[in-house]
MIDOSE-1310 file (N, C-alpha, C; in nm, 2 decimals, decimal comma, always signed):
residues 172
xxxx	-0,40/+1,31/+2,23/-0,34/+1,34/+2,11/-0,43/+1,44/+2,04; -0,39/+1,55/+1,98/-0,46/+1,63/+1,91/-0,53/+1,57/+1,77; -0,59/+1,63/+1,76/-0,66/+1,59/+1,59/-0,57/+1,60/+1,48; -0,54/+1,59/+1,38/-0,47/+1,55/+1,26/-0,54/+1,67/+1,19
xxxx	-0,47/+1,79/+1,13/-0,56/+1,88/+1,03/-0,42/+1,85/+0,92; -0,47/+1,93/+0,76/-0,42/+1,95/+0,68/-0,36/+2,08/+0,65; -0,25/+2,09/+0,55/-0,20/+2,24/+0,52/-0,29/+2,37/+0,56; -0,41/+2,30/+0,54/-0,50/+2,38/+0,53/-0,62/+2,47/+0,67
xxxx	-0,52/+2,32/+0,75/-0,60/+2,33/+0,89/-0,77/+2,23/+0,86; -0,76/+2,18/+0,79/-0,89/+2,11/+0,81/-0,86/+1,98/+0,91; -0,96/+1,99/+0,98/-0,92/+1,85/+1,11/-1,03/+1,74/+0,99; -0,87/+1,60/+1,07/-1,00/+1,47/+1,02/-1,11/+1,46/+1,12
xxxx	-1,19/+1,38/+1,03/-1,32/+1,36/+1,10/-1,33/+1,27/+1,27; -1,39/+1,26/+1,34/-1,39/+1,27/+1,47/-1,46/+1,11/+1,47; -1,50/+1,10/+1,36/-1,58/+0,90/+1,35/-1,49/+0,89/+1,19; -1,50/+0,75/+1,22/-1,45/+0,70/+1,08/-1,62/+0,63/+0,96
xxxx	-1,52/+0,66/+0,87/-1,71/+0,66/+0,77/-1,61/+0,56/+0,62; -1,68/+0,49/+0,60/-1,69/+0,33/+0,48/-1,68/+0,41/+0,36; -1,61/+0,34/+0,23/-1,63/+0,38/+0,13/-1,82/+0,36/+0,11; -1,82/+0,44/-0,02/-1,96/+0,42/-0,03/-2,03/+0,32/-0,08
xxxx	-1,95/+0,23/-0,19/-1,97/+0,09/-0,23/-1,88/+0,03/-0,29; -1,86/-0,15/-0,27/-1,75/-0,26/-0,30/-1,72/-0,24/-0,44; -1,56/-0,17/-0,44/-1,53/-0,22/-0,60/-1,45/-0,34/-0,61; -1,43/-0,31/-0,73/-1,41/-0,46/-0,81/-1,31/-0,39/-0,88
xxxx	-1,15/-0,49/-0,92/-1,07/-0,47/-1,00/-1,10/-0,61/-1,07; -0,99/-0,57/-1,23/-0,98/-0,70/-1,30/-0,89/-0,81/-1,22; -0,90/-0,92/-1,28/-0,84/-1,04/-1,25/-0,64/-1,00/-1,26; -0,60/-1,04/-1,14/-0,44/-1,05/-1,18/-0,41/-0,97/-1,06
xxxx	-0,24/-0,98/-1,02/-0,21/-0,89/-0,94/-0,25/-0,72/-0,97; -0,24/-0,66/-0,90/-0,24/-0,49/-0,90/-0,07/-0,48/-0,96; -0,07/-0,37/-1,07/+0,07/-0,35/-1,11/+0,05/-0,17/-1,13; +0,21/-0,19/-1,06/+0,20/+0,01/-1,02/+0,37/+0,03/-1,11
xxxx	+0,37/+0,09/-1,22/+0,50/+0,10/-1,32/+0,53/+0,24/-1,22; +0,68/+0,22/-1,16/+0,81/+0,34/-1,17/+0,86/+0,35/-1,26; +0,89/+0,49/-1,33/+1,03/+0,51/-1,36/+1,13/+0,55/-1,29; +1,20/+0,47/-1,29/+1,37/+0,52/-1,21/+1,45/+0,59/-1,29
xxxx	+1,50/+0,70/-1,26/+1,56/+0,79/-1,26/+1,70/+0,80/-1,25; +1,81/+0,88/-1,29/+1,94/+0,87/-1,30/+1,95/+0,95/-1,18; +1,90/+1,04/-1,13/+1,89/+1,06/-0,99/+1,85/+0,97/-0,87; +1,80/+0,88/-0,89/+1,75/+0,77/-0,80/+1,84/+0,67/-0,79
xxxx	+1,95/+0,70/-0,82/+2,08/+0,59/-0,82/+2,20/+0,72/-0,75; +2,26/+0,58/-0,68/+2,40/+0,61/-0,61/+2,53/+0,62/-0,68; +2,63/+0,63/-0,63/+2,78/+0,63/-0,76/+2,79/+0,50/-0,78; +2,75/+0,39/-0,75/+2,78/+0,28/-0,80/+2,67/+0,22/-0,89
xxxx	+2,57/+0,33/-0,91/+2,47/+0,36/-1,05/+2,35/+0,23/-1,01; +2,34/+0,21/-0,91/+2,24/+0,14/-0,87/+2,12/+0,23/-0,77; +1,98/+0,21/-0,75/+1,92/+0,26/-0,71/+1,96/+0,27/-0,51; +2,00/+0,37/-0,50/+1,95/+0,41/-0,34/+1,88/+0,33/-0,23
xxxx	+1,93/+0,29/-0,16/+1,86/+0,14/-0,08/+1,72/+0,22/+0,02; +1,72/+0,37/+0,03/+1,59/+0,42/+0,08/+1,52/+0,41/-0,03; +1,50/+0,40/-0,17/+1,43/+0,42/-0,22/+1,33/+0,29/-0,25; +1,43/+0,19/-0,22/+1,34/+0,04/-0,23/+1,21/+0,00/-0,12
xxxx	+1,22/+0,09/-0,01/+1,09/+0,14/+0,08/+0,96/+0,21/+0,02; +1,05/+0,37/-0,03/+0,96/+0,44/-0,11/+0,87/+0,41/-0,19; +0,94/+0,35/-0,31/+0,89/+0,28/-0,42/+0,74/+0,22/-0,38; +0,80/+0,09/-0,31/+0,71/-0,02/-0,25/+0,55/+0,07/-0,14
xxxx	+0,60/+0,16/-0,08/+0,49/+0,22/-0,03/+0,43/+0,31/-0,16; +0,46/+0,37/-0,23/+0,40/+0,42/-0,34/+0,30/+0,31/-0,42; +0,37/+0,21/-0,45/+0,28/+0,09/-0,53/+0,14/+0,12/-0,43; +0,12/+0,04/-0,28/+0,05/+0,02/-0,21/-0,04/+0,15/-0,22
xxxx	+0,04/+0,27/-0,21/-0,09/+0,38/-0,20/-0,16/+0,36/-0,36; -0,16/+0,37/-0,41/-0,20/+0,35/-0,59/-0,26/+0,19/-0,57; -0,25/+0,10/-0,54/-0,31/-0,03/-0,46/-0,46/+0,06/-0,41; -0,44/+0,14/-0,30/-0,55/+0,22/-0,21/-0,67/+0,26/-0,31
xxxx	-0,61/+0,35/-0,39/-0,67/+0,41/-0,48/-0,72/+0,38/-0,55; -0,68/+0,21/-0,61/-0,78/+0,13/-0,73/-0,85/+0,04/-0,68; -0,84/+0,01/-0,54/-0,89/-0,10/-0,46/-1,00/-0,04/-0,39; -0,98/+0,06/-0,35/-1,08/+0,14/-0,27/-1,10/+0,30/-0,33
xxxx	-1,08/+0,31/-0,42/-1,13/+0,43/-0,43/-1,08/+0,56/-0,38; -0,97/+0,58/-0,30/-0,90/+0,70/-0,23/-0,78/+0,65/-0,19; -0,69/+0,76/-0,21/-0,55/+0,73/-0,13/-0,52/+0,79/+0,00; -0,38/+0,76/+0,04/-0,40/+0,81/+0,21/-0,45/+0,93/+0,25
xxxx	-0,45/+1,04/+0,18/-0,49/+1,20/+0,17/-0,61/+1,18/+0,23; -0,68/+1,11/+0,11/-0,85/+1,11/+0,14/-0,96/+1,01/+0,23; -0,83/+0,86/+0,25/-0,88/+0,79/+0,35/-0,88/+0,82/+0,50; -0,77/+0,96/+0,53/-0,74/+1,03/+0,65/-0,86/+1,13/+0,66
xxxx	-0,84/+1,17/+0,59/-0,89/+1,33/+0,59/-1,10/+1,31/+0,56; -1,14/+1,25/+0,47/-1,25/+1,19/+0,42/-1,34/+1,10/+0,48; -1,28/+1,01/+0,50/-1,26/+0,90/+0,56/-1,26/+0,86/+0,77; -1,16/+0,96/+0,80/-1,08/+0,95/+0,94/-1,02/+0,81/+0,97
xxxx	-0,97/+0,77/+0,92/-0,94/+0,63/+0,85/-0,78/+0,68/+0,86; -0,67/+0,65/+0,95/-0,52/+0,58/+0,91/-0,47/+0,47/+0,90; -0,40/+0,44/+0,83/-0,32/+0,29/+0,81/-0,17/+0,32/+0,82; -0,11/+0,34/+0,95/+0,05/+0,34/+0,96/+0,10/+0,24/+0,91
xxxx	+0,18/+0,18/+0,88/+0,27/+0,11/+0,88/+0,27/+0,02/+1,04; +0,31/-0,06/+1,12/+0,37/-0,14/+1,20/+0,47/-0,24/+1,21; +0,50/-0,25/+1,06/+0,58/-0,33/+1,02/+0,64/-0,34/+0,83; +0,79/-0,33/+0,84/+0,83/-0,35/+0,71/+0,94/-0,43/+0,67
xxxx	+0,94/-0,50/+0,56/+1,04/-0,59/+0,56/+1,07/-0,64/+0,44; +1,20/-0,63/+0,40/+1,24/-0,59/+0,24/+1,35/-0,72/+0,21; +1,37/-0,78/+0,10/+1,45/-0,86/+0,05/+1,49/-0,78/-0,11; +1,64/-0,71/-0,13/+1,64/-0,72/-0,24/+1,77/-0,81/-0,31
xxxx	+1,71/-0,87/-0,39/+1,77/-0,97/-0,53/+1,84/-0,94/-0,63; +1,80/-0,86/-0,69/+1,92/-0,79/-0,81/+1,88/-0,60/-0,82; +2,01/-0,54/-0,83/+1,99/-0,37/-0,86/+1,89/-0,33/-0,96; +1,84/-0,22/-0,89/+1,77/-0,16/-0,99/+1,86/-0,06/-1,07
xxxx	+1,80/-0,06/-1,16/+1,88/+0,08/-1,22/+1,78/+0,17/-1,34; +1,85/+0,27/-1,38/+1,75/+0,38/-1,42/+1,67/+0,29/-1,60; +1,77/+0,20/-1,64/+1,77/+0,11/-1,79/+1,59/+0,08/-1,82; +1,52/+0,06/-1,73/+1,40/+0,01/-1,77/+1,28/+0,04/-1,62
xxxx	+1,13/+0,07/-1,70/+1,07/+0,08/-1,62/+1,08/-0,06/-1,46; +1,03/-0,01/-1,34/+1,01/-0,08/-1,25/+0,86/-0,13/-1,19; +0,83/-0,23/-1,21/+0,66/-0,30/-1,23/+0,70/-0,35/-1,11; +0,59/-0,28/-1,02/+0,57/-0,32/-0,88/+0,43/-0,42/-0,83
xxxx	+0,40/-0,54/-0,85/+0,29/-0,62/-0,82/+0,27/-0,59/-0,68; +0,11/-0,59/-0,68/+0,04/-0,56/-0,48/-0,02/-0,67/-0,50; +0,02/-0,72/-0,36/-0,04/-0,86/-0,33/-0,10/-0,83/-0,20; -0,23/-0,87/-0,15/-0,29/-0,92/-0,06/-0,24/-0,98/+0,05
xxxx	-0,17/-1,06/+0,13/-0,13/-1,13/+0,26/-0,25/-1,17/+0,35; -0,24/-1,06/+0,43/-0,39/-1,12/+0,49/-0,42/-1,02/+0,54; -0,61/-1,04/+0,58/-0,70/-0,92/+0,61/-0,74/-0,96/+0,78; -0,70/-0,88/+0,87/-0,67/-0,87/+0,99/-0,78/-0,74/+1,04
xxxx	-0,85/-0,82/+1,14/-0,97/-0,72/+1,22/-0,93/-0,57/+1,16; -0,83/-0,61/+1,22/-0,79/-0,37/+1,23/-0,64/-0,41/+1,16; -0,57/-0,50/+1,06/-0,46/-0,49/+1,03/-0,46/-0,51/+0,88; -0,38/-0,49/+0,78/-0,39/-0,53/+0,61/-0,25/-0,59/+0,64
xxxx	-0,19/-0,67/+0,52/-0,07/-0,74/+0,53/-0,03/-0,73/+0,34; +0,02/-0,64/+0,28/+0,08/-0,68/+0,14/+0,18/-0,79/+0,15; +0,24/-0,78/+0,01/+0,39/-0,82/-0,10/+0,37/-0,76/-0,21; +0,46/-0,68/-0,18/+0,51/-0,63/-0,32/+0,62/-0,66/-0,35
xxxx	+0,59/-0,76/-0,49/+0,73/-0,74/-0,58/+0,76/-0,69/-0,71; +0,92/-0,62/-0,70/+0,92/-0,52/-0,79/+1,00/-0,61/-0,89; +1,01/-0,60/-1,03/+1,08/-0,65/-1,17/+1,08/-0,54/-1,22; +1,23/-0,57/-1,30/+1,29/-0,46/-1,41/+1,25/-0,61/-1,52
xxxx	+1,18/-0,57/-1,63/+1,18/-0,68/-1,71/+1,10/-0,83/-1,66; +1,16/-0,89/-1,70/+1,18/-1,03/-1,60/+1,20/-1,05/-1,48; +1,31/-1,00/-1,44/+1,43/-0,96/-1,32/+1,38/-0,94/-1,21; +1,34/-0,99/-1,13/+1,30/-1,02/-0,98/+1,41/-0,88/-0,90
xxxx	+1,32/-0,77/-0,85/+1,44/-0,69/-0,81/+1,50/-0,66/-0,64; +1,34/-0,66/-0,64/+1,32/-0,68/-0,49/+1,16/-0,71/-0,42; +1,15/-0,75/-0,29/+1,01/-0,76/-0,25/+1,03/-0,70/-0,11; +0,90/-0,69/-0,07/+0,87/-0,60/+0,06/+0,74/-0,69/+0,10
xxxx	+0,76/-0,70/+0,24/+0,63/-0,71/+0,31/+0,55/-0,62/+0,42; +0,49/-0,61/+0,41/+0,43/-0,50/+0,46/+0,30/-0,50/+0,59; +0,28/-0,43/+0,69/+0,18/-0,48/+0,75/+0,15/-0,33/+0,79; -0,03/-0,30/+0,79/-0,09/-0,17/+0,83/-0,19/-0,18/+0,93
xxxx	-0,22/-0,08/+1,01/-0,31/-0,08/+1,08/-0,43/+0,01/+1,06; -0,53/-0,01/+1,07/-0,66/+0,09/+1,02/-0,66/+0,13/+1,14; -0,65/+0,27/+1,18/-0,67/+0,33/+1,34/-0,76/+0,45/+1,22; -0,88/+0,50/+1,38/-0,93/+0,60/+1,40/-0,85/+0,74/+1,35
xxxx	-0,83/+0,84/+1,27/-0,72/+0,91/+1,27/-0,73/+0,97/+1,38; -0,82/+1,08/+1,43/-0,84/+1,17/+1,52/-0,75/+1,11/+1,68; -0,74/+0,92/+1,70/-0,74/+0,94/+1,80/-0,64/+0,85/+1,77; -0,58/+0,77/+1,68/-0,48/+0,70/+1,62/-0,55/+0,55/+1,73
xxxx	-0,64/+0,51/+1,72/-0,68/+0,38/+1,86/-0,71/+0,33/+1,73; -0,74/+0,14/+1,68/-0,73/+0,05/+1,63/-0,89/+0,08/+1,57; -0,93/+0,02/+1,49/-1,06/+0,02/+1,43/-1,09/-0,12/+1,35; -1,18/-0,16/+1,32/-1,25/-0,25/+1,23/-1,25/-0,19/+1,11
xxxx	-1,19/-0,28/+0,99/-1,21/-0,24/+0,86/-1,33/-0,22/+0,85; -1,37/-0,11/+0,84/-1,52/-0,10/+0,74/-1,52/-0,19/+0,65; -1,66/-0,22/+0,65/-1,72/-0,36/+0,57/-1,71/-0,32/+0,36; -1,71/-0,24/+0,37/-1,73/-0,20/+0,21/-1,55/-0,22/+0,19
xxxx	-1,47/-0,16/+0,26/-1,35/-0,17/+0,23/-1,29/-0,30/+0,27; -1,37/-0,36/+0,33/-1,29/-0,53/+0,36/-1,34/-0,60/+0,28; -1,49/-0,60/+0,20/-1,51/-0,66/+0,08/-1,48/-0,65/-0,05; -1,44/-0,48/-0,07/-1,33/-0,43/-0,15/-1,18/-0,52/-0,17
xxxx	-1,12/-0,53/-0,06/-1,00/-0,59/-0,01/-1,05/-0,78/-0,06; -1,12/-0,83/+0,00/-1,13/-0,96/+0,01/-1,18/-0,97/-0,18; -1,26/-0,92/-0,24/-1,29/-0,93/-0,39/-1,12/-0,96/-0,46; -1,06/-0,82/-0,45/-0,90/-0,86/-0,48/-0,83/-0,95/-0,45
xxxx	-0,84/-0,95/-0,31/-0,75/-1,09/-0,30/-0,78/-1,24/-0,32; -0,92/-1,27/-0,38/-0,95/-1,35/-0,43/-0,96/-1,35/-0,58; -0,93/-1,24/-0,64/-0,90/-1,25/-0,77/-0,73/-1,24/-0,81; -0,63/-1,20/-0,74/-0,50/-1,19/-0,77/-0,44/-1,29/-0,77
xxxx	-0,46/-1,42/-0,81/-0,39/-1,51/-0,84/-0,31/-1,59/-0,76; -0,31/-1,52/-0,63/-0,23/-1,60/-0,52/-0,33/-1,58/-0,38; -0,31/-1,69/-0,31/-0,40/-1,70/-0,21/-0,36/-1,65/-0,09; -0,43/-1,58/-0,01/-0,42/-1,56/+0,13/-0,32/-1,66/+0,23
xxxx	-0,19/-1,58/+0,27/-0,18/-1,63/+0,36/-0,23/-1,69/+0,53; -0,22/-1,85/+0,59/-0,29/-1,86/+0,67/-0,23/-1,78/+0,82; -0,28/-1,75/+0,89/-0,26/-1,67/+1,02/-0,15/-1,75/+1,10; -0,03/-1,66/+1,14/+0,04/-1,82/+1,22/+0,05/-1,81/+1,34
């Protein structure tokens, strides 16, 4: 497989390289506010059932970025660090619509050699709208092959998920 470059032609790095040191968020889940949009709704004025993906991966990258310090851009490219996707899986509960912000909670699941596992759930208000589960893989970019979370970023990761209010799921 060829190297991964940007618009720019920059190749990712050829080794993958750790944040530089463990942050720390406050106590509580991670919350990522959308606005929905009168464009982001279909004629039956509810939100677009692709967008309930979108959304949910947007929270997660903004998750990246307060948790570790970079988002996908820079964990690839910076970093040599990808996290595909392997797995996604969505339940939604009630319509979204354009009426009020959408408050997307990042939850933790579980921290896997070379895998991360969210939940995100999204509320309009109160209103439970939908949730997603999610599972990533930390590969090498250059060569997309599996890697070990770096230790600064899995202690990053493990600080959060022991402060977000809900516990690690056990491995089944």
């Amino acid at each position: 497989m060829s190297k991964l470059t940007d618009a720019r032609g920059i190749k990712a790095p050829t080794e993958t390289h750790d944040i530089d040191a463990i942050r720390e968020l406050p106590s509580g889940p991670f919350v990522h506010d959308i606005t929905v949009g009168w464009g982001d709704c279909d004629p039956a004025q509810i939100a677009y059932t692709a967008n309930i993906p979108a959304w949910s991966l947007q929270a997660i990258e903004a998750w990246y970025k307060a948790c570790l310090g970079v988002d996908w851009y820079a964990i690839n490219l910076d970093n040599g660090i990808g996290t595909p996707f392997v797995h996604l899986d969505f339940d939604m509960v009630s319509p979204v619509t354009p009426r009020s912000v959408l408050a997307c909670r990042v939850y933790v699941r579980r921290i896997g050699r070379s895998s991360l596992a969210h939940r995100v759930e999204c509320f309009q208000g109160e209103r439970l709208c939908f949730t997603g589960q999610t599972v990533a893989a930390f590969v090498a970019a250059s060569r997309m092959q599996p890697v070990s979370i770096p230790p600064n970023m899995r202690e990053s990761i493990k600080h959060y998920a022991e402060r977000q209010e809900r516990p690690l799921e056990a491995r089944a």
